[in-house]
C-alpha positions in Angstrom: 6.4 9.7 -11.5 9.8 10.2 -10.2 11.3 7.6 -7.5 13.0 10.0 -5.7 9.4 11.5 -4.9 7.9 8.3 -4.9 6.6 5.9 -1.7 4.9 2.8 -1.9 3.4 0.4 0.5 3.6 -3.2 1.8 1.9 -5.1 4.4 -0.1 -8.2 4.9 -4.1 -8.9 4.3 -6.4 -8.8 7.3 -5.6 -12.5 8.7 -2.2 -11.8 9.7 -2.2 -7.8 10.9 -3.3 -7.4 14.8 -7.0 -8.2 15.4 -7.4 -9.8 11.3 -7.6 -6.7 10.7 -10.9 -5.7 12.8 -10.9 -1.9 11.6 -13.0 -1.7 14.9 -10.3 -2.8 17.0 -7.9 -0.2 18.9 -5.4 -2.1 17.2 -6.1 -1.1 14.0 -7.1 2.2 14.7 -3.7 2.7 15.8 -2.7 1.0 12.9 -4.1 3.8 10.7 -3.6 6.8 12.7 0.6 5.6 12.7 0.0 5.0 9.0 -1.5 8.3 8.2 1.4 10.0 10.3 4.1 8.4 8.1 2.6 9.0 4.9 2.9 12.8 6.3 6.1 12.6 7.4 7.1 11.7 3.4 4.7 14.0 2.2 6.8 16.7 4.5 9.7 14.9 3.5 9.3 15.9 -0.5 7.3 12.6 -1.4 4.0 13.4 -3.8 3.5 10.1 -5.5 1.8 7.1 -3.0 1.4 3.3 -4.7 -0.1 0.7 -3.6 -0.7 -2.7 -4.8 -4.5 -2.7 -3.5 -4.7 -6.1 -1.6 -7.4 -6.0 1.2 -5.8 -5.0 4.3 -2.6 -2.7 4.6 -2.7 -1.6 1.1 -6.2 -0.5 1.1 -5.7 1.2 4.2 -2.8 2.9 3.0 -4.7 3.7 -0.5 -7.7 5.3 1.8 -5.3 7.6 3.7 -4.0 8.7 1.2 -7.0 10.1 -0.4 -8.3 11.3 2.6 -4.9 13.5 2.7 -5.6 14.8 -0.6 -8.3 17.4 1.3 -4.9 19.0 3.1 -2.1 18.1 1.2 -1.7 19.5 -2.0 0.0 17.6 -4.7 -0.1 14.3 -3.0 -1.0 11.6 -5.9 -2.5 8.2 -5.6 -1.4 5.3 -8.0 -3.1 2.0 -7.6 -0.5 -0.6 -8.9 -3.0 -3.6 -10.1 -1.1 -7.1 -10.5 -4.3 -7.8 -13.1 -6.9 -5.9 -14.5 -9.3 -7.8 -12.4 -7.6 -8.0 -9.0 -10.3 -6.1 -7.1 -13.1 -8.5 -8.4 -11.9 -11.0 -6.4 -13.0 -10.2 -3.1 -16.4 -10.1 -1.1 -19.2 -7.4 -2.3 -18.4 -5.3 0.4 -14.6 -5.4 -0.3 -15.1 -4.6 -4.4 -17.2 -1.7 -3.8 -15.1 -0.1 -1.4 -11.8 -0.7 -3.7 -13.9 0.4 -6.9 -14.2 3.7 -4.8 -10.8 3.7 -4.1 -9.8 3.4 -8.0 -12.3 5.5 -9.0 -10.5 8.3 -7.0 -6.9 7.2 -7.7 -4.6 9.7 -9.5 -3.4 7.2 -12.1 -4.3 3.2 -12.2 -1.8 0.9 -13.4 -2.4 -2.8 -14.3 0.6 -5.0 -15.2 -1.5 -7.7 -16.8 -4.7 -8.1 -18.6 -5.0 -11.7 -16.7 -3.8 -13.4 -13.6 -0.7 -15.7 -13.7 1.4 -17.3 -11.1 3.5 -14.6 -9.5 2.0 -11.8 -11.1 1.2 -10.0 -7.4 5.3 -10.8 -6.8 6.0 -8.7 -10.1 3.5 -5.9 -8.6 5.4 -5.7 -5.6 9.2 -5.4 -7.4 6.9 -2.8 -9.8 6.5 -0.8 -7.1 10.1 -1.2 -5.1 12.1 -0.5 -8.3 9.6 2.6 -9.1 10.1 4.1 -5.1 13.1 5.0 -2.7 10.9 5.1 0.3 8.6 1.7 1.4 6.2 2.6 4.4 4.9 -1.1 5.5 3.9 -3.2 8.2 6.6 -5.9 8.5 5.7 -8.7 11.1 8.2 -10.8 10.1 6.2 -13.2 9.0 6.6 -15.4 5.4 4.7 -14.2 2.7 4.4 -11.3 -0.3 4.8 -8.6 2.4 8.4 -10.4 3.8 9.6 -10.6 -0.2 8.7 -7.4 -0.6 10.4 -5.8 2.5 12.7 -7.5 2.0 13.4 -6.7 -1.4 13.1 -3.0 -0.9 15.9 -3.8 2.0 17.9 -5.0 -0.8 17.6 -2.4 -3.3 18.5 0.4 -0.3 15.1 2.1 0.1 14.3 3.6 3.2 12.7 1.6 5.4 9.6 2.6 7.7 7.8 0.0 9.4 4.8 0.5 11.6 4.7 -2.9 13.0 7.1 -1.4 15.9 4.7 1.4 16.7 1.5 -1.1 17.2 
């Protein structure tokens, strides 16, 4: 995995994206069209390597367009960047299975720690900035992982797409 063809993703968990993140909202499915359009604007772009850190919300949406793409975009790889090994397990039923699916389909799945520890999702997301040169996100401005990790990515000069401004 080359950075130079490598994107990654960042954006909150359902309570703070439009809606909490209703996937039957118009919001969001205007989230997720605009989200599948920039992942194939990178794709076009020469990016073929797509992480994300697989938190509920933007991530797994991200993660899910992605492998929907794979049936017209050839090359395009998945990696699911765990903080822990058993950072899906922590979520409702629903939420696990769907996430399970998502990993099982995942290019490559890499875990930076066999068990949780304080910051260990913070490390995830500078994992995956220092690993990328583009970060497709959606930046509210609000505090949180997503704000250190946009920030961040500002910092190391990645280009920047946000899809907060096309909601």
């Amino acid at each position: 995995m080359n950075p130079e063809t490598t994107c990654c993703f960042t954006g909150p968990r359902p309570p703070k994206l439009p809606m909490n993140g209703n996937e039957f909202s118009a919001e969001i499915a205007t989230l997720k069209t605009n989200l599948r359009a920039a992942i194939i604007d990178a794709y076009d772009e020469g990016f073929r390597f797509f992480m994300s850190g697989m938190a509920e919300g933007f991530d797994l949406f991200a993660a899910e367009a992605v492998l929907e793409l794979k049936k017209e975009l050839p090359g395009i790889s998945l990696v699911a960047v765990l903080p822990y090994d058993d950072a899906p397990k922590r979520h409702s039923a629903k939420t696990v299975k769907r996430m399970d699916l998502v990993l099982s389909k995942a290019d490559a799945v890499i875990s930076l720690s066999e068990k949780y520890s304080f910051g260990c999702e913070h490390r995830r997301n500078i994992y995956m900035v220092d690993n990328s040169t583009r970060i497709i996100g959606f930046y509210n401005g609000l505090s949180g992982g997503t704000a250190h990790c946009w920030n961040y990515a500002s910092e190391k000069n990645l280009e920047l797409v946000n899809l907060y401004e096309s909601i």
